[in-house]
C-alpha positions as CSV (number, residue, x, y, z in Angstrom):
1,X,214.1,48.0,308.8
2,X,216.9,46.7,307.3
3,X,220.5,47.5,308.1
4,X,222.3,48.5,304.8
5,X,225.1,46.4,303.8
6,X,227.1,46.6,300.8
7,X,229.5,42.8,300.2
8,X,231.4,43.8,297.3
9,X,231.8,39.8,295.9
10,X,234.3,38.2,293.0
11,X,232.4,36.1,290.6
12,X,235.3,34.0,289.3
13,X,236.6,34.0,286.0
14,X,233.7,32.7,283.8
15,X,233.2,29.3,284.6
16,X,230.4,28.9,287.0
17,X,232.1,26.4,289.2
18,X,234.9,29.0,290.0
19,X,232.8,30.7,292.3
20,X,233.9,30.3,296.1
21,X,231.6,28.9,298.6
22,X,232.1,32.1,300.7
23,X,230.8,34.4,297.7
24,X,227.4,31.9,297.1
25,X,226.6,32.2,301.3
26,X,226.7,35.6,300.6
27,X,224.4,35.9,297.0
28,X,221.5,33.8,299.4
29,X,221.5,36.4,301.6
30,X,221.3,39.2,299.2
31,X,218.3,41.8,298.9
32,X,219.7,43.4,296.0
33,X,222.9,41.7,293.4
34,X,224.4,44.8,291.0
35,X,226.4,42.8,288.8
36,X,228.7,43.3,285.7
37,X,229.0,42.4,282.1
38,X,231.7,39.5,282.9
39,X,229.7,38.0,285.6
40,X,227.7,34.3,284.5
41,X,224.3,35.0,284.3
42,X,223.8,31.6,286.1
43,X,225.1,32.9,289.0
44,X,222.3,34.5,290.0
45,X,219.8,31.9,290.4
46,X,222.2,31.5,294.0
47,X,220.0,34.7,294.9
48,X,216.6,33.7,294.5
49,X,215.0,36.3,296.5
50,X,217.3,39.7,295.4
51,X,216.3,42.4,293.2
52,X,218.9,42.1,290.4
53,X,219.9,45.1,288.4
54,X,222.9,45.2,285.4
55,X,225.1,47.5,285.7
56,X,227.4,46.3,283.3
57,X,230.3,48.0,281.5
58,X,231.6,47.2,277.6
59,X,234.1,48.5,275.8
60,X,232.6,52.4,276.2
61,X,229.1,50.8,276.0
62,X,227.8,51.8,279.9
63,X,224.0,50.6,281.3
64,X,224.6,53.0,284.5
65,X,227.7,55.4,284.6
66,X,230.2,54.8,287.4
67,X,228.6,57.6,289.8
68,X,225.1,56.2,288.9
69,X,226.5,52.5,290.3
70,X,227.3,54.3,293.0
71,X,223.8,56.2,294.0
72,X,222.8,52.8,293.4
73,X,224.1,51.1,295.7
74,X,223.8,53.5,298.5
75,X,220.4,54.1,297.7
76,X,218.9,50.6,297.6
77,X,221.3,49.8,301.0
78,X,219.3,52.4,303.1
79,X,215.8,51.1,301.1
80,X,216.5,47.2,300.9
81,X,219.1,46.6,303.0
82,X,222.3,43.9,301.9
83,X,223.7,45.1,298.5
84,X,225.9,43.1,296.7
85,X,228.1,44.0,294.2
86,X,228.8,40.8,291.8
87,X,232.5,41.6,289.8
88,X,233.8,39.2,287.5
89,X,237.2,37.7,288.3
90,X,238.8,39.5,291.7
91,X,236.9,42.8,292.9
92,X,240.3,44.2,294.0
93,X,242.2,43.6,290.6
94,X,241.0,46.2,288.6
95,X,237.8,45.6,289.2
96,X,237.0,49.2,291.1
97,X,236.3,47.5,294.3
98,X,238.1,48.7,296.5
99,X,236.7,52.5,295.2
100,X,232.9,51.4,296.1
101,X,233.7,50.3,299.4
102,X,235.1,53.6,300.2
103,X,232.6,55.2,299.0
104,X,229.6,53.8,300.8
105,X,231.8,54.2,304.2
106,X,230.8,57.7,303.8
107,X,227.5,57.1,304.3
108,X,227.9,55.0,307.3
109,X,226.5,51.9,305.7
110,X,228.7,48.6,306.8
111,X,230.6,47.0,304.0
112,X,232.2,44.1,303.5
113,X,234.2,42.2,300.9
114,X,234.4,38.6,299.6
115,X,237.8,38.1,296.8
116,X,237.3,35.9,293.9
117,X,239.5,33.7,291.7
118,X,241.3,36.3,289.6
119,X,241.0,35.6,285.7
120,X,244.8,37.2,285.3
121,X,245.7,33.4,287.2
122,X,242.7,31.4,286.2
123,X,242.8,31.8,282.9
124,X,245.9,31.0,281.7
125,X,245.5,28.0,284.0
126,X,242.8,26.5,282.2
127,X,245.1,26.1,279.1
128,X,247.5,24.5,281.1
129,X,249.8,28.0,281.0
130,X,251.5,28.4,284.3
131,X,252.4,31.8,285.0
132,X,255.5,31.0,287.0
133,X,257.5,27.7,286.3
134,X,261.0,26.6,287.1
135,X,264.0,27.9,284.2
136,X,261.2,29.9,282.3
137,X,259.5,32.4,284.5
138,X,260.9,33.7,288.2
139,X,257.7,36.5,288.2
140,X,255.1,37.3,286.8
141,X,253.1,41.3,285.9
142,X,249.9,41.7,285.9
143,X,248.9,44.9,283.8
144,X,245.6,46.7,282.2
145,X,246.7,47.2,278.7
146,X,244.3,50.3,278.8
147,X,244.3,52.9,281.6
148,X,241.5,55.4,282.6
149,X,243.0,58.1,279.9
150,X,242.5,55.1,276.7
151,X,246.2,54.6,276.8
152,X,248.4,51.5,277.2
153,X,249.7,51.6,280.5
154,X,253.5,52.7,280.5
155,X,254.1,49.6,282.8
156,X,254.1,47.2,279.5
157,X,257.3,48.9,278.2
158,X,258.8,48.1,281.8
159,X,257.6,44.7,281.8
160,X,258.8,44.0,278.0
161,X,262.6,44.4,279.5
162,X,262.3,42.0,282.2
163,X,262.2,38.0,281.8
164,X,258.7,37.9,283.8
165,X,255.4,36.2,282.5
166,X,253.3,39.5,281.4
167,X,249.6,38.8,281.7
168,X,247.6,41.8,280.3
169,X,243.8,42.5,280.8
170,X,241.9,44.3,278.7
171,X,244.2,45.4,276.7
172,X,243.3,44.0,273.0
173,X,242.6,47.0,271.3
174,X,245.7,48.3,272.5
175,X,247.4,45.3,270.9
176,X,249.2,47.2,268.0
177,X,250.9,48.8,271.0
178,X,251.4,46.1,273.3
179,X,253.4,44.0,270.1
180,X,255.6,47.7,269.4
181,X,256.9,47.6,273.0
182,X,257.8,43.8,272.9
183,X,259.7,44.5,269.7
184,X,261.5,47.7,271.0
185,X,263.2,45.7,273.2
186,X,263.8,42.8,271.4
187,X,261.6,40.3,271.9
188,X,260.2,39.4,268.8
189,X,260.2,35.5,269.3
190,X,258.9,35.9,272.6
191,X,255.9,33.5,273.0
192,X,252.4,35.0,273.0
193,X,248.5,33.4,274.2
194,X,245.4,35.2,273.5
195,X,242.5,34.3,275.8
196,X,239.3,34.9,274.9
197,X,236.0,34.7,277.0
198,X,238.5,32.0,279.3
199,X,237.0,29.3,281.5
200,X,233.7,29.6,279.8
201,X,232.1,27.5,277.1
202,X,232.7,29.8,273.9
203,X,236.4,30.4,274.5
204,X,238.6,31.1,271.5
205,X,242.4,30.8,271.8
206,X,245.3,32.2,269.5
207,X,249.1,31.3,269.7
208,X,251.8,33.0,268.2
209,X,254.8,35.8,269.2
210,X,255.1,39.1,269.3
211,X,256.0,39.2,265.7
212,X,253.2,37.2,264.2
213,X,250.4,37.3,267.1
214,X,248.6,40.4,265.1
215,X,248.1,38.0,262.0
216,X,247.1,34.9,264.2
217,X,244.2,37.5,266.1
218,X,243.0,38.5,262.6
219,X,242.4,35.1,261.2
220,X,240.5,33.7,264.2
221,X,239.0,37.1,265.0
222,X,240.2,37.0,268.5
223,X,238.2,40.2,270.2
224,X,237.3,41.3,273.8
225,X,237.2,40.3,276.4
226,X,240.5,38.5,276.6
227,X,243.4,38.1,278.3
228,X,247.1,38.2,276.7
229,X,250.0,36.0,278.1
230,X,253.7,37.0,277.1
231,X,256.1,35.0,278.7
232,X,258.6,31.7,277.7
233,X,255.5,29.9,280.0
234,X,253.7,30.1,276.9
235,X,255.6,27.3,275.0
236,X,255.7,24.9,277.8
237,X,252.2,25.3,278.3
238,X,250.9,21.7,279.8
239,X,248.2,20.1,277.3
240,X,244.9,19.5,279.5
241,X,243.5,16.2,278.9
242,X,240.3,16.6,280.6
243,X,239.9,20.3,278.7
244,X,240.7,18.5,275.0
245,X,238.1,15.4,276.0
246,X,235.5,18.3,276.4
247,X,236.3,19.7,273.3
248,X,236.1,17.1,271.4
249,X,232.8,16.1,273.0
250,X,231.1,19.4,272.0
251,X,232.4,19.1,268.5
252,X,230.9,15.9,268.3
253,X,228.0,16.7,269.2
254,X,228.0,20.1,267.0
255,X,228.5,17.5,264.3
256,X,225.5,14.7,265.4
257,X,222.9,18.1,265.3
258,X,224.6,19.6,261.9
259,X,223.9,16.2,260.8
260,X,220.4,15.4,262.3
């Protein structure tokens, strides 16, 4: 029989290639793979031989409830053996991780934990945003714009009076919000980025500030999941040459088949 194991593993940010080495060892050697609604479906195929079972979560829309991911795991531990729990981004940045493992300790099962490229820094990244950078930002917050009672998180007000870069995760229907707190304290022309579905090949960008980034997310129908930069970093954003080739490649070819 099987020891039970639960390896509580980041996915990365979206793009398939942001996936560490460490956390692809650990997919070949799983029995079972739990894994959420922001984890690349291609990521699987590195677990040929698990039983794979979604357990994602969207926008109030749930396939298993928290305690039923739970029974899950601690269940199929004891019946398979190695459990791994795919997360999207960094397990340990609101991600719940660190809430499983504790959990399954109670039952004596062994756990361990593999991080993962967080898309609060990999993100912004990929459209050449740095989150800290010499004269513009010292620091930088990283927030949930929604907290577990549906309200924004009193941290953006506190962040809105410093000069940090202010990355916020999933916090776009908060928005409205978000923009009200920035104004309060007078930052109205403070730059803004909206990042949706970043690293992967369907993201959607909107730039703006605080004052007109509502209007921007309306016309390109910016939705969830997405990340929101706030920060003077925004502006100086470094344009990505390798990023705009591919861009232009797949509107080529979007053209060629419109066109065929």
């Amino acid at each position: 029989m099987k020891k039970a194991k639960l390896t509580v593993v980041g996915a990365g940010p979206g793009d398939p290639d942001l996936i560490t080495l460490k956390a692809i060892k650990t997919l070949a050697s799983a029995d079972v793979v739990l894994y959420d609604a922001l984890v690349n479906p291609v990521l699987l195929n590195y677990a040929p031989n698990a039983e794979k079972i979604f357990v994602g979560k969207r926008k109030g829309c749930y396939a298993y409830q928290q305690e039923q991911i739970n029974d899950l795991i601690i269940s199929r531990a004891f019946s398979h053996g190695h459990v791994v729990r795919l997360k999207g981004g960094d397990p340990f940045i609101f991600g719940r991780g660190a809430e499983e493992l504790d959990i399954v300790r109670e039952h004596a099962i062994e756990t361990a934990m593999v991080p993962g490229i967080s898309s609060a820094l990999a993100v912004p990244a990929y459209q050449g945003i740095p989150l800290t950078k010499r004269g513009s930002a010292e620091s930088f917050w990283v927030i949930t714009g929604t907290t577990k009672s549906h309200k924004m998180s009193t941290d953006v007000a506190l962040a809105a009076q410093s000069n940090a870069t202010v990355a916020i995760l999933m916090g776009m229907s908060k928005l409205g919000d978000i923009v009200s707190a920035f104004a309060k304290a007078g930052k109205e022309k403070i730059p803004v980025a909206i990042i949706q579905n970043g690293t992967r090949e369907d993201e959607k960008t909107g730039f703006g500030t605080i004052e007109t980034i509502e209007k921007v997310v309306a016309e390109k129908k910016l939705t969830s999941p997405a990340i929101i930069v706030i920060g003077k970093v925004v502006e100086n954003r470094s344009v990505l040459s390798e990023r705009i080739a591919a861009i232009q490649e797949n509107e080529y070819t979007e053209k060629q088949l419109r066109y065929a």
